[in-house]
C-alpha positions as CSV (number, residue, x, y, z in Angstrom):
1,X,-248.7,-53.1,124.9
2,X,-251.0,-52.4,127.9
3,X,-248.2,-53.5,130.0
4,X,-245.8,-51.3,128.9
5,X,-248.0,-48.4,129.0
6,X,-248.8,-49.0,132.8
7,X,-245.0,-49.4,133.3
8,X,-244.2,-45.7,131.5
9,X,-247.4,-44.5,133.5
10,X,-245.6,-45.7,137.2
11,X,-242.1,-44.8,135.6
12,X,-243.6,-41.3,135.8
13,X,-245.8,-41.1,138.3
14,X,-242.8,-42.2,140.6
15,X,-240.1,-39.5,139.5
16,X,-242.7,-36.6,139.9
17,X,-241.5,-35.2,143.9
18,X,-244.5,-35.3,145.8
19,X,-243.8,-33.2,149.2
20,X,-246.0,-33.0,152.2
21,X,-246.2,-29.8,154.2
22,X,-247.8,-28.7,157.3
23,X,-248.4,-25.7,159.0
24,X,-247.3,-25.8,162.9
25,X,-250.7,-23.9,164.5
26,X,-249.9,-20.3,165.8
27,X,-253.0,-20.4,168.2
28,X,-255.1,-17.4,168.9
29,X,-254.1,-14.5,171.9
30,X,-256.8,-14.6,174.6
31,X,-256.8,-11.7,177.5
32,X,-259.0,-12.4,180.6
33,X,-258.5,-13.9,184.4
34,X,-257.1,-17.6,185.9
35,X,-260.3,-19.0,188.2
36,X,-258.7,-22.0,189.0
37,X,-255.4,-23.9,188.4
38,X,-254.2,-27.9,189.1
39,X,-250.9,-28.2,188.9
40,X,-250.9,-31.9,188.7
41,X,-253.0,-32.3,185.9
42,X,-251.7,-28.9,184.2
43,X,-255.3,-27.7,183.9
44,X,-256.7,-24.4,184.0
45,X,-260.1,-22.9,184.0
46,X,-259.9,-19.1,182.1
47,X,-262.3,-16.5,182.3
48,X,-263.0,-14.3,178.9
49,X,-264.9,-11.5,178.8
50,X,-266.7,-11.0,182.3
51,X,-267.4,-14.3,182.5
52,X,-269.0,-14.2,179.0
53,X,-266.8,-16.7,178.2
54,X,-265.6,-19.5,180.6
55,X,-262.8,-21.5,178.7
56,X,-261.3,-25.2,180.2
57,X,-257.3,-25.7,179.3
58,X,-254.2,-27.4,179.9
59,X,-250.5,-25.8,179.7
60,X,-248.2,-27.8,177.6
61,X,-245.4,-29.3,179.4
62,X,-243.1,-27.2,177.3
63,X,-245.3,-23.9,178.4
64,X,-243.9,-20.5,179.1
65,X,-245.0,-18.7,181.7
66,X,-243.9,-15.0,181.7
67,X,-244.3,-12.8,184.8
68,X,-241.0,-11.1,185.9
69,X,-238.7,-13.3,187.3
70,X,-236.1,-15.5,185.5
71,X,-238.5,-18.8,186.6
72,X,-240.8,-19.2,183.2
73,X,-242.5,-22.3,184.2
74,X,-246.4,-22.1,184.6
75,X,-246.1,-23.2,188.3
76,X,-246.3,-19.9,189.7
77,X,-249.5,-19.3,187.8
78,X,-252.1,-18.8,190.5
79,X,-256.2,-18.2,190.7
80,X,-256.9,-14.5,190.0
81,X,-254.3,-13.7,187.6
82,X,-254.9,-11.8,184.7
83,X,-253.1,-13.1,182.1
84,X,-252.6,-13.2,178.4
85,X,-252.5,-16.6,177.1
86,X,-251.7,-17.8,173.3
87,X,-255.0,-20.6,172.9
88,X,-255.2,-23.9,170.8
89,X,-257.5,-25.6,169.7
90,X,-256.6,-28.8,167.9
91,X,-258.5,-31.4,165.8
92,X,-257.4,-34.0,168.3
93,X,-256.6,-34.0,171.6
94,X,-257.2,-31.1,174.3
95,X,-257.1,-27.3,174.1
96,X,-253.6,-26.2,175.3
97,X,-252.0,-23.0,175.7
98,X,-247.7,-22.4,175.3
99,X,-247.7,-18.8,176.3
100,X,-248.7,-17.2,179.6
101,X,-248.2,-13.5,180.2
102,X,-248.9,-11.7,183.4
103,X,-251.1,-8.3,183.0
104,X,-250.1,-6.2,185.5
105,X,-252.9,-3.5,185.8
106,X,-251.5,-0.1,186.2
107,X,-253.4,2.3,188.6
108,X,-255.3,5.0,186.7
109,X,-255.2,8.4,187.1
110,X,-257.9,8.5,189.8
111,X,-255.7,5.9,191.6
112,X,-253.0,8.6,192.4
113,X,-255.3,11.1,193.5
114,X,-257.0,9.1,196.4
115,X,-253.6,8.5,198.4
């Protein structure tokens, strides 16, 4: 008897669909400036805020690196860029960014009237 209750207890335990899901990270967007870039290692040091905030990345291989020309990869990312980046932070491993927008600053109004 207590064998054939544990065997109708697996019997539906087993045809119950369990289903794992997970939930790919969307990152958070971060505005500020590039102070330093290494190619080699992918790394790159980001300024937030004034230098409120000094944040230390790397670019995933797969990175995109938007600013104007057909070429998206992140190797035309320089020092002194402002940029737009899309920022995560995972449980494991290093903070990496996939997105890299250039900010170009428009001239202001006070701009036009100096030249």
């Amino acid at each position: 008897m207590k064998h054939l209750r544990l065997a109708l207890l697996l019997l539906a335990a087993c045809q119950i669909p369990i289903t794992a899901s997970a939930m790919r990270p969307n990152g958070i967007t971060m505005t500020g400036m590039v102070t330093s870039v290494d190619h080699s290692t992918h790394s790159v040091t980001f300024e937030q805020g004034r230098g409120k905030e000094i944040r230390r990345f790397v670019y995933a291989r797969s990175a995109k690196f938007w600013h104007g020309t057909a070429d998206t990869s992140p190797g035309a990312l320089r020092a002194g860029m402002q940029v737009q980046i899309n920022f995560h932070n995972p449980v494991f491993g290093p903070d990496f960014v996939t997105h890299i927008v250039l900010l170009l600053s428009t001239p202001s109004a006070t701009d036009h009237g100096n030249k």
